[in-house]
C-alpha positions as CSV (number, residue, x, y, z in Angstrom):
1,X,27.1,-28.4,-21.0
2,X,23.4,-28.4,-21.8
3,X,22.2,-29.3,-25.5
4,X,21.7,-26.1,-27.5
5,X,18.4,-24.7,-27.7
6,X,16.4,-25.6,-31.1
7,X,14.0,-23.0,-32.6
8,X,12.5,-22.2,-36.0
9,X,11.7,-19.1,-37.0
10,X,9.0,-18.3,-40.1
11,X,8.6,-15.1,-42.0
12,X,8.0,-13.2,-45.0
13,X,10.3,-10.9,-44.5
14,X,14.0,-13.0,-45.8
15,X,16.3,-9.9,-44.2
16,X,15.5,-11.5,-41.2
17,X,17.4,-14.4,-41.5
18,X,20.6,-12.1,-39.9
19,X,18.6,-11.3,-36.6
20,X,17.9,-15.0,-36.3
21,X,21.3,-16.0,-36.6
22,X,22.2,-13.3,-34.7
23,X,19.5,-14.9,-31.7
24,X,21.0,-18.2,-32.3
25,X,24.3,-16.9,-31.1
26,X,23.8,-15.2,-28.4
27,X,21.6,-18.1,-26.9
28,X,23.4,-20.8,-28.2
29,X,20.9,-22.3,-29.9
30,X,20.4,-24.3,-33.4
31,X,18.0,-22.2,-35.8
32,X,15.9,-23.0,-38.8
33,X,14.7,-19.6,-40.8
34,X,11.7,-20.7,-42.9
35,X,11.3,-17.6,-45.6
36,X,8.0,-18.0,-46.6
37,X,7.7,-14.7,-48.8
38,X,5.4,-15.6,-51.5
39,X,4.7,-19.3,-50.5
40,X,1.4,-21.4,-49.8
41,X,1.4,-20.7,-46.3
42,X,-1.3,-23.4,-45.5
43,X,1.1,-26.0,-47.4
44,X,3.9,-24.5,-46.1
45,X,2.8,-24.8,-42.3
46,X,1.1,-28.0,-42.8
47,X,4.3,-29.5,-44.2
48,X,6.4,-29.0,-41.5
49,X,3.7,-29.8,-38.8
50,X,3.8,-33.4,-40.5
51,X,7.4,-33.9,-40.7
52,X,9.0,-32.1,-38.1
53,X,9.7,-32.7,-34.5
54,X,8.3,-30.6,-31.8
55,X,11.4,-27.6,-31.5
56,X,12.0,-25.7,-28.1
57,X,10.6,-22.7,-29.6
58,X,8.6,-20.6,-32.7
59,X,9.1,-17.6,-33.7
60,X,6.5,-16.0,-35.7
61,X,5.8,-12.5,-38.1
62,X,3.1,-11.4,-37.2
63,X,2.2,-9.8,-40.3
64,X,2.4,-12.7,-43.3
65,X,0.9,-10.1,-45.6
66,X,3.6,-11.4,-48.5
67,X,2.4,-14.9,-48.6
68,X,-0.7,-16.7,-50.1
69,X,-2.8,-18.3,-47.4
70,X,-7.0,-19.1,-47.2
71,X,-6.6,-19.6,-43.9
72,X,-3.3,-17.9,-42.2
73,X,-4.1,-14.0,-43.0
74,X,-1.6,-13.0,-39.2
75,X,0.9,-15.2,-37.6
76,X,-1.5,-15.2,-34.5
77,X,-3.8,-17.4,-36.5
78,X,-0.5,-19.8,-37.9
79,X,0.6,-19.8,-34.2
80,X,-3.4,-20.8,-32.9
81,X,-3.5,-23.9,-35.3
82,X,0.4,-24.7,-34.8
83,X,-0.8,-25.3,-30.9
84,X,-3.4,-27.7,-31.9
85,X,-0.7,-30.3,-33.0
86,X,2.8,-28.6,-31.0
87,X,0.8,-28.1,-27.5
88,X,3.5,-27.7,-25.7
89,X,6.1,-25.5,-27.6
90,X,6.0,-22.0,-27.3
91,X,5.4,-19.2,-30.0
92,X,6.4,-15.8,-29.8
93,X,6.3,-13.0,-32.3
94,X,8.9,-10.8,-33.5
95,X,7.3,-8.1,-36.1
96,X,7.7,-4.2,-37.3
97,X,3.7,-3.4,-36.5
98,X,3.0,-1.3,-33.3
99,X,2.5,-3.8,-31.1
100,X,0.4,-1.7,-28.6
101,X,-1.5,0.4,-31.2
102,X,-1.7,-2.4,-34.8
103,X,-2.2,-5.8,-32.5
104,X,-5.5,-6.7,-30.1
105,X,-5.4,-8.1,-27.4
106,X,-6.9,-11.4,-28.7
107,X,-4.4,-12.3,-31.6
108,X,-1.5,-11.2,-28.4
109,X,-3.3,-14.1,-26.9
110,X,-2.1,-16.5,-29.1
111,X,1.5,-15.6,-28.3
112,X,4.0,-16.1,-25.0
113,X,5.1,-12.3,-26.2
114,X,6.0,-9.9,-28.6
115,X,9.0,-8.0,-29.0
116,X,9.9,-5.0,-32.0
117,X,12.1,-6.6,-34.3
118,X,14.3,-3.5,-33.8
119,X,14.6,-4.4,-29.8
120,X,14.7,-8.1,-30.2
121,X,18.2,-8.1,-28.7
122,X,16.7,-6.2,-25.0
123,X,14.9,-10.0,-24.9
124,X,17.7,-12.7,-25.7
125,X,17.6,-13.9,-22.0
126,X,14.3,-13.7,-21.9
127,X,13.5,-15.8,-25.1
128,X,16.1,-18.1,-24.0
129,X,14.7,-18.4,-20.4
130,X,11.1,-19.2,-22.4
131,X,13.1,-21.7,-23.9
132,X,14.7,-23.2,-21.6
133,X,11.7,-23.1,-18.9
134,X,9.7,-25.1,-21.5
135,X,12.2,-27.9,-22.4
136,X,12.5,-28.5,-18.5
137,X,8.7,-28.9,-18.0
138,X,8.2,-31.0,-21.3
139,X,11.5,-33.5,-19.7
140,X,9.3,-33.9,-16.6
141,X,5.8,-32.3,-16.8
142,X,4.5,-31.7,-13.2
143,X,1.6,-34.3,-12.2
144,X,0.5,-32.5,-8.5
145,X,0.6,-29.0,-7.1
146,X,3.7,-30.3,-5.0
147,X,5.5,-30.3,-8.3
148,X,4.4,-26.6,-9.4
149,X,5.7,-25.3,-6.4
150,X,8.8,-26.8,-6.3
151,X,9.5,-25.5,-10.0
152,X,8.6,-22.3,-9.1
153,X,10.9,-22.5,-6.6
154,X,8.3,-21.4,-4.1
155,X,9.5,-20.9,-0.5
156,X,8.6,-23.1,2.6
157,X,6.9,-20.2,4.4
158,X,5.1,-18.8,1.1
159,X,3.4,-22.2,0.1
160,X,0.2,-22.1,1.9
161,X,-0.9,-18.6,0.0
162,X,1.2,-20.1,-3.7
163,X,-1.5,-23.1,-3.5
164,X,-4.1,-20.9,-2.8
165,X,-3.5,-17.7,-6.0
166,X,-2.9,-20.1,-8.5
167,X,-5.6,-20.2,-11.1
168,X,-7.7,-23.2,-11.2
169,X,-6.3,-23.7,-14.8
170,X,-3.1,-24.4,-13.7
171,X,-4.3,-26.4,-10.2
172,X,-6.7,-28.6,-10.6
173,X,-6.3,-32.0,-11.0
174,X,-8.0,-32.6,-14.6
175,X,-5.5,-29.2,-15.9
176,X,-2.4,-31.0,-14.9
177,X,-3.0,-33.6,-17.6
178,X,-4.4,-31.0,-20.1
179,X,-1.7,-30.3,-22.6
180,X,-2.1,-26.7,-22.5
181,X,-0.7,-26.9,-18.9
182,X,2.7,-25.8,-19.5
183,X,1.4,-22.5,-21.6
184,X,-0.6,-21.8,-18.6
185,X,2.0,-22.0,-16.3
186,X,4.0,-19.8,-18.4
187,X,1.4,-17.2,-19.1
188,X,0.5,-16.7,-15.1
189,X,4.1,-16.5,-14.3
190,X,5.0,-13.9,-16.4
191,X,1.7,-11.7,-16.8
192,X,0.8,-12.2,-13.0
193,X,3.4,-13.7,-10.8
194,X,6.3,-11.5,-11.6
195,X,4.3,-8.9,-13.3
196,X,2.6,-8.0,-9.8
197,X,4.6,-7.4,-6.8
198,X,3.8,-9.2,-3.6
199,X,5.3,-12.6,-3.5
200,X,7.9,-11.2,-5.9
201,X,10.1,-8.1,-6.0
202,X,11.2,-6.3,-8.9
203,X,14.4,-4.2,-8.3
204,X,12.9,-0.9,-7.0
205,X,10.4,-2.9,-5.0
206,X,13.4,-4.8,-3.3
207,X,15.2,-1.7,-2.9
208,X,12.1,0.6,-1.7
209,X,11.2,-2.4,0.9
210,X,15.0,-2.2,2.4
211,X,15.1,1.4,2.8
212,X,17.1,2.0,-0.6
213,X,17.6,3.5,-3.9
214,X,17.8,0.8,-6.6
215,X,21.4,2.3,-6.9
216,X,22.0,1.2,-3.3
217,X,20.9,-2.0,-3.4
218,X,22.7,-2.5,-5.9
219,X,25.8,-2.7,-4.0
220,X,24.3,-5.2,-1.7
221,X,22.5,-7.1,-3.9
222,X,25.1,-10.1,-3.4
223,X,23.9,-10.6,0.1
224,X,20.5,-11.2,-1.1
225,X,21.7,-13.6,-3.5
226,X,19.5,-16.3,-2.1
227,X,16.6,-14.7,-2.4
228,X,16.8,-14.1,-6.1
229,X,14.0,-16.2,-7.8
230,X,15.7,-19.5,-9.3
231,X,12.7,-21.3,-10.8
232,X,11.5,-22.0,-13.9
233,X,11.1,-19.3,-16.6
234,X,14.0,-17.2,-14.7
235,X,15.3,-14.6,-16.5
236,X,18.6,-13.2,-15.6
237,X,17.1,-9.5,-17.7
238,X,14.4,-9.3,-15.5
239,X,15.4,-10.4,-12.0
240,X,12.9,-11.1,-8.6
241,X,13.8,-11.2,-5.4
242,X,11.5,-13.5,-3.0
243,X,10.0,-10.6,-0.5
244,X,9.9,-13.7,2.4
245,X,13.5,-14.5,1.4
246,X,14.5,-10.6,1.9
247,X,12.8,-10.3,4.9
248,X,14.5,-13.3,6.5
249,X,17.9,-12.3,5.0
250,X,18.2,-9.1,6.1
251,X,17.3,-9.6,9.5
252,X,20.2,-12.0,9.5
253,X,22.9,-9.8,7.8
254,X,21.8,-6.9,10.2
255,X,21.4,-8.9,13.4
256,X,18.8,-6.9,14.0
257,X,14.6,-7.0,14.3
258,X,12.7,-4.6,12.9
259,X,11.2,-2.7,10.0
260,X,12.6,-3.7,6.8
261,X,13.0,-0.4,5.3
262,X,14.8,0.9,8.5
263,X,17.2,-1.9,9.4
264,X,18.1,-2.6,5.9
265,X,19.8,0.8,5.1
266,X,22.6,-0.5,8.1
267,X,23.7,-2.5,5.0
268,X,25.0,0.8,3.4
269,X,27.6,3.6,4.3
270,X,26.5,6.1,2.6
271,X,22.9,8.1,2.9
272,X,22.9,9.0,-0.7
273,X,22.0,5.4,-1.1
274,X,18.8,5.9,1.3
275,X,15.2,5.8,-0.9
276,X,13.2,9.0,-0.6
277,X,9.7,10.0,-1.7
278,X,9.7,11.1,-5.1
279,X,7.1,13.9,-4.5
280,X,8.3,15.2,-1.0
281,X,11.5,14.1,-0.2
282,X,10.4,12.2,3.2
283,X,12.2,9.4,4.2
284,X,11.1,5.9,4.3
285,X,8.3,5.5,1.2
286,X,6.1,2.8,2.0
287,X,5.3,2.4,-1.2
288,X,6.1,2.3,-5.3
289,X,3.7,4.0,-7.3
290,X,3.6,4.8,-11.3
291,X,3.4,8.7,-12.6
292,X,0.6,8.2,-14.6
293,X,-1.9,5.6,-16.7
294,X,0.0,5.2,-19.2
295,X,1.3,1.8,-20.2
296,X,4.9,2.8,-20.1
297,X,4.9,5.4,-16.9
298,X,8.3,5.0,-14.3
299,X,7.7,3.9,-11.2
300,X,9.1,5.6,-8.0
301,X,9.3,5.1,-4.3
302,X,6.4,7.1,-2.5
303,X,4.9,8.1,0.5
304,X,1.5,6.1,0.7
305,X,-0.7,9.4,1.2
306,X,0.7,10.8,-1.6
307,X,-0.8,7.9,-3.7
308,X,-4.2,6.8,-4.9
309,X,-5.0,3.2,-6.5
310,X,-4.3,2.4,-9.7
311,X,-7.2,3.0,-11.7
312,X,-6.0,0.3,-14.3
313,X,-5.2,-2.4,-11.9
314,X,-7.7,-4.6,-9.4
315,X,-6.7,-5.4,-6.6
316,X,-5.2,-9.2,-6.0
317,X,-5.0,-11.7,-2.9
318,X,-1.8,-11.5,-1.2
319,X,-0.1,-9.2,-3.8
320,X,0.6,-5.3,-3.5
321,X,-2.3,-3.0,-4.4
322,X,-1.0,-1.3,-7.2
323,X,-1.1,3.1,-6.5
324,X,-0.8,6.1,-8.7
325,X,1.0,9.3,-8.0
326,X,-1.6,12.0,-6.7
């Protein structure tokens, strides 16, 4: 039984105090709610810097407009100097503000993520795998690229192009003794490796790339078990499948050699379960593309010539080029 994760949360907002508990129970963890409603935030902060040990995790308001503070007017600024003496612990923010409208991209920078406090409970396994990831890093931080792969579970035949798409602040030899290394780790995973299909698959990539409606691979799923990315950070909410590891496996629950998206639909009984285009109706898409710009648009299987590229998306090595519906 692994020791129960250990996070503090601060905010001027005491009501809180139930969705923390509520966190700490659903991930088994140990909590500390700091209520720092109309406190000396600089004393307050500094305090617990001084006599605290280093927890798995902070949570942070972002908004601390019920506090007094000269220095600490948003928890993104709390959460930048909390880094200079925690380097290795990781912050998120859980507040009421629009996060895409009421928060720049700078002060987002500060944080692993931000979540709604009124969805907080969509992201228990991911906060926990945050955690989690984190605490196994800090037991044994990696000291060579050799160990970075192996904790991102990265397969045999996929290693050659890992090495080569991981950013130099994560790879070269000065960064792995840099303290900040195991933020960085954790910011390319989650904003680029999984983020951006191509070593990775989310569900309707995996599906669309064996010839299936997410529905249908559901049912097969199992059989792709190994295949399911295991490393660090892995988040049971938000599953990948290794596209290498799909390839391999269904060629050898098939028995057959060929196109992924033809021979994988022989793992189904029913057509219903076989992807279409979601502009035409053809069979076989050869691609997923979004409905629009917007940040929140669906995603659906297409046919690549009814696509264009993404407008908000450069292309990557070795990853998918990202395409928009016509």
């Amino acid at each position: 039984m692994r020791k129960p994760i250990n996070f503090v949360w601060f905010d001027d907002s005491p009501e809180r105090e139930a969705t923390a508990k509520s966190l700490a129970k659903a991930i088994k963890a140990e909590y500390r709610f700091v209520n720092v409603k109309d406190g000396d935030l600089d004393n307050i902060i500094n305090k617990y810097l001084s006599e605290s040990v280093e927890p798995d995790l902070i949570i942070m308001d972002h908004f601390l407009d019920n506090t007094s503070s000269k220095t600490f007017r948003k928890g993104s600024t709390a959460a930048t100097f909390i880094h200079e003496v925690f380097t290795e612990c990781p912050i998120i923010s859980v507040t009421a503000v629009d996060i895409k409208k009421d928060v720049d991209t700078r002060q987002k920078s500060a944080y692993e993520d931000m979540y709604p406090d009124n969805e907080i409970s969509a992201h228990y396994k991911t906060i926990e795998s945050i955690a989690l990831g984190f605490r196994k890093l800090k037991r044994k931080r990696p000291e060579s690229i050799d160990d970075i792969v192996k904790y991102f579970d990265c397969p045999e035949e996929d290693i050659e192009r890992f090495c080569k798409i991981l950013p130099i602040e994560i790879k070269e030899k000065e960064n792995l003794k840099d303290k900040s290394l195991l933020i960085e780790m954790n910011r390319w995973f989650r904003h680029t490796l999984i983020e951006r299909p191509g070593f990775l698959y989310d569900r309707i990539w995996a599906a669309t790339y064996l010839g299936l409606t997410p529905k249908g691979f559901d049912t097969v799923s199992e059989q792709f078990k190994n295949a399911q990315y295991k490393g660090v950070f892995a988040d049971e909410s938000n599953n990948r499948w290794w596209k290498s590891k799909l390839t391999e496996l269904v060629v050898k629950k098939t028995g057959e050699i060929g196109l992924p998206w033809e021979i994988g639909r022989k793992l189904v009984n029913d057509k219903k379960y076989y992807s279409k285009c979601y502009v035409s109706d053809e069979q076989y898409p050869e691609t997923v593309a979004a409905e629009d710009e917007t940040e929140g648009a669906q995603w659906h299987p297409m046919k690549l010539k009814y696509t264009e590229p993404h407008p908000s998306y450069e292309d990557l090595l070795f990853f998918e080029n990202l395409r928009i519906i016509k």
